[in-house]
C-alpha positions as MATLAB code, in Angstrom:
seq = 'XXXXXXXXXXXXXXXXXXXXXXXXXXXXXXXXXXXXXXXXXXXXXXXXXXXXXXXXXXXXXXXXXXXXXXXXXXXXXXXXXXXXXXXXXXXXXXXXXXXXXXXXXXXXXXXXXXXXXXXXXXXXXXXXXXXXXXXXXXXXXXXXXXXXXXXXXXXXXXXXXXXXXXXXXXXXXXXXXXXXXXXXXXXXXXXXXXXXXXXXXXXXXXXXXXXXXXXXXXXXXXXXXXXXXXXXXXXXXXXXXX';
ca = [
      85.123  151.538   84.981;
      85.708  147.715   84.306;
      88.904  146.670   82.695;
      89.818  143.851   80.941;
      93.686  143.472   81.678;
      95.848  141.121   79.314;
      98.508  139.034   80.941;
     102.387  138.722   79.473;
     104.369  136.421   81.388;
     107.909  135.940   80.362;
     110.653  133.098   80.897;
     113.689  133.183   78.677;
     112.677  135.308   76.107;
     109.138  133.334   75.834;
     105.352  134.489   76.221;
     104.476  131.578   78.427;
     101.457  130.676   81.128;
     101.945  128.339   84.384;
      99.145  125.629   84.814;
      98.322  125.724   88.184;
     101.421  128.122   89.731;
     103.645  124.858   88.548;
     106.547  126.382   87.227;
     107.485  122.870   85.798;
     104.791  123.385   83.886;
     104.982  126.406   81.506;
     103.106  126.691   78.433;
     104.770  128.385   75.853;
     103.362  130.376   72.993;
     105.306  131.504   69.732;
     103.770  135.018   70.372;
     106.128  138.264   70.391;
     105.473  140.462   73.913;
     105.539  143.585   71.319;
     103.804  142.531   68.961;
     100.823  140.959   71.203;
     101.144  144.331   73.174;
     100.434  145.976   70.026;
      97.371  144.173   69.464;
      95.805  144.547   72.521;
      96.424  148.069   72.051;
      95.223  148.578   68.596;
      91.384  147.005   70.137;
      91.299  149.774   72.870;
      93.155  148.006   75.651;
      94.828  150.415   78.090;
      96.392  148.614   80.581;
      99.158  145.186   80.410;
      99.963  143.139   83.111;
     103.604  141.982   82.489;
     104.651  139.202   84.732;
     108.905  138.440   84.988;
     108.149  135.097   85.723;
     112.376  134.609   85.677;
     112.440  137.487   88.203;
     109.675  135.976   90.261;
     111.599  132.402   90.698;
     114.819  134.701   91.153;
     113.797  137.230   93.768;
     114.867  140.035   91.465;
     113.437  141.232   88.236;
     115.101  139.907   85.178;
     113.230  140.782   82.069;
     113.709  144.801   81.666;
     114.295  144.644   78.200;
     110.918  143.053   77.552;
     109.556  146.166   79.765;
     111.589  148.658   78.363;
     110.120  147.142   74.479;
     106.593  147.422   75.426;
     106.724  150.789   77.027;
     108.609  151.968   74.315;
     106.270  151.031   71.060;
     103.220  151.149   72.601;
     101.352  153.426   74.484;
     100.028  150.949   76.970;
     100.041  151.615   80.687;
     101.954  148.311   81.944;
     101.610  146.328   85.307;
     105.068  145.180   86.020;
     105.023  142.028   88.238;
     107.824  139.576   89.403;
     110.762  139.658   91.863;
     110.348  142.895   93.212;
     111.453  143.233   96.979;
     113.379  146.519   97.303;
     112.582  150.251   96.095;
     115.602  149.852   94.046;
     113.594  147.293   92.148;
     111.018  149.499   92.333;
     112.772  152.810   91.042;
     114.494  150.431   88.248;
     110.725  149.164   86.636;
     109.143  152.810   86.681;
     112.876  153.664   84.933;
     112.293  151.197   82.324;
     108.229  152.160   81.475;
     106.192  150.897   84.253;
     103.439  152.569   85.116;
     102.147  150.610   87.872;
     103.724  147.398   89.839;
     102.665  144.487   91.882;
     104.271  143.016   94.342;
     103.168  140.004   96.759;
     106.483  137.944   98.565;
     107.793  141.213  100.228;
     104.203  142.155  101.665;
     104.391  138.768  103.375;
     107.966  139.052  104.142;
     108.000  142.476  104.768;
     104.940  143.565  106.181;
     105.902  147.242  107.079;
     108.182  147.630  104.000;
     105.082  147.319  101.827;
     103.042  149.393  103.544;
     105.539  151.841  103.405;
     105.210  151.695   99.691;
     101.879  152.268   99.759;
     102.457  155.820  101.176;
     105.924  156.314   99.609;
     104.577  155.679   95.972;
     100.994  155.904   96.029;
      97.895  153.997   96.730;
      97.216  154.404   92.761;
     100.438  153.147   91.679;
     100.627  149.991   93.893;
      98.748  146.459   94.080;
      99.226  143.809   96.485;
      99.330  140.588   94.826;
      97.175  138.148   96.552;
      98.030  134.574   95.402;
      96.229  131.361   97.643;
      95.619  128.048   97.628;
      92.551  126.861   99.667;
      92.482  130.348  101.222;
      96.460  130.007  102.119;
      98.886  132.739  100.163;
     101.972  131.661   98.510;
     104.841  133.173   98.134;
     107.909  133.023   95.859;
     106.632  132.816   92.591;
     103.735  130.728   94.213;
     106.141  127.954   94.757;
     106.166  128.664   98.450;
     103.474  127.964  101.184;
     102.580  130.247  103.823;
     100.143  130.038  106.779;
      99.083  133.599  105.954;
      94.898  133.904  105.450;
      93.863  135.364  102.617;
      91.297  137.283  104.276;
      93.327  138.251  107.105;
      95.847  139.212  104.751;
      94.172  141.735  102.484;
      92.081  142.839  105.903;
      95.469  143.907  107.041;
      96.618  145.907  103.810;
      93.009  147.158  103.460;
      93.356  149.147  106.841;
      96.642  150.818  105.596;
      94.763  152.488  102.590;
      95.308  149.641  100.209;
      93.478  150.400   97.001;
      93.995  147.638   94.732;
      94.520  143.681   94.805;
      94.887  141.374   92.044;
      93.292  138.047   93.772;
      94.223  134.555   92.119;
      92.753  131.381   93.003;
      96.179  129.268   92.220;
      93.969  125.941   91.822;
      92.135  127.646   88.513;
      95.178  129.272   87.502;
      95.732  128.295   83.272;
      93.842  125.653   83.129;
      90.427  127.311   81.835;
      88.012  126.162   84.421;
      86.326  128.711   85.216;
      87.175  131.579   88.131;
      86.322  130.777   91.296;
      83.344  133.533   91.896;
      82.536  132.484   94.719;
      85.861  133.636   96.539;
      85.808  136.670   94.334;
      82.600  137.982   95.395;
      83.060  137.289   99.089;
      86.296  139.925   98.837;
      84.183  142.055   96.498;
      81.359  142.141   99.663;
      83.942  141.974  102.485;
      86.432  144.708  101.272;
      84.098  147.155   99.120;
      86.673  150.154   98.700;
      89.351  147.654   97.780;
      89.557  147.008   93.523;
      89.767  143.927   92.966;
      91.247  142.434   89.907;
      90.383  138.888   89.218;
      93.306  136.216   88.016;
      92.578  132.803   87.317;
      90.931  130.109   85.364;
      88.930  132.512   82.572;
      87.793  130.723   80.016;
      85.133  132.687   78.076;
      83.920  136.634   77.563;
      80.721  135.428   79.280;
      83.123  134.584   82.465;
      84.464  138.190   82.050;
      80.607  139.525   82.036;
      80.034  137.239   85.292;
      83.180  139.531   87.130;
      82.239  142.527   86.266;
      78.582  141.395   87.361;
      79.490  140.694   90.804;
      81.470  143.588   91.312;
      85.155  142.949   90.315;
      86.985  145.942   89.136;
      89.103  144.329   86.663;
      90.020  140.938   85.254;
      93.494  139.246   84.298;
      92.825  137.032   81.246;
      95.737  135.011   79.497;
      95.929  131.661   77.913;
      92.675  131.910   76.837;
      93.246  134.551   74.584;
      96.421  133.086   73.370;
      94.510  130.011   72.690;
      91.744  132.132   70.854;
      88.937  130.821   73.163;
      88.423  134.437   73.683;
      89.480  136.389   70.596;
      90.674  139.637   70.882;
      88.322  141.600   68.879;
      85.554  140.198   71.780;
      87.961  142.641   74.192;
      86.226  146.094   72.507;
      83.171  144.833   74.409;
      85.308  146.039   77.589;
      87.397  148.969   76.696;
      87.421  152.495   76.901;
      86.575  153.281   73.263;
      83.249  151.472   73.846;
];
């Protein structure tokens, strides 16, 4: 079933959103990560993707506590997302409440590490983070550039039982232009046992219709909530409960 997923990034104790990956350029919002949690929650939401964006600049996680708050008031399944490299990162963010994590560096870094993971842990519990520029993946919090193909790069993952990618189009990333469907429809077509959640650029619950239209198994939506171009009661449209 489609999913609307809410994003949570957090950078010194702030919800914030990058424009563009540009970590020089974080929006912040005077929302608590509870307390928005809680919301999404109380519409029917089951699942929050919680992005350490500290941890992701670090190469470690950083933001447990923010975890550890969320898992514990809510009953939301969270994503946990940012710095993770090592199973001790992993064991620590499944300690803390995760349910699920997603990781991107270490699968370009550490191409047999990750696919380790993906028997060690579980093809359910797992999601490679796919995260390009012009077709390119970046790395490091998306402030490094790789030579890696996108396609060639989920191709790989997607023959070692990969079940789930979240795909961002950096370019579109917080700046409420639109997602690129184009890209997300060719991986939709190209890699049709792979669930694809869409990040990037959604402006509008009729851009969340056009996903789930062409096939995408979730979608990643953020500032545009925060910003109430989408407001959250529009969200029951998606979940569970309806």
């Amino acid at each position: 079933m489609f999913k609307v997923i809410p994003g949570i990034s957090i950078s010194e104790g702030n919800v914030v959103k990058t424009l563009q990956g540009d970590f020089t350029k974080l929006l912040k919002f005077n929302y608590s990560p509870v307390d928005l949690a809680k919301l999404f929650e109380d519409i029917g939401v089951e699942v929050v993707h919680l992005v350490d964006v500290d941890g992701a600049v670090q190469g470690t996680p950083v933001n447990y506590h923010v975890l550890e708050a969320i898992a514990g008031h809510t009953d939301l399944k969270v994503d946990f997302a940012g710095g993770i490299r090592t199973d001790g990162d992993i064991n620590k963010v499944f300690e803390y409440g995760a349910t699920y994590f997603t990781a991107g560096t270490v699968a370009v870094n550490e191409p047999k590490l990750f696919s380790s993971w993906i028997i060690s842990y579980g093809r359910e519990k797992i999601a490679l983070s796919a995260d390009a520029l012009d077709k390119k993946i970046k790395i490091k919090g998306w402030m490094k550039k790789t030579d890696v193909d996108l396609f060639e790069h989920i191709e790989f993952y997607y023959s070692k039982g990969l079940k789930y990618i979240k795909l961002t189009d950096i370019d579109r990333d917080g700046v409420l232009v639109g997602p690129n469907f184009d890209l997300i429809k060719e991986v939709v077509e190209r890699f049709p046992d792979i669930s694809v959640g869409a990040s990037g650029g959604v402006r509008s619950v009729e851009d969340i219709r056009k996903l789930r239209d062409i096939g995408a198994y979730a979608v990643i939506v953020a500032r545009a909530i925060y910003e109430d171009k989408i407001k959250i009661e529009d969200l029951k449209e998606f979940t569970y409960d309806n």
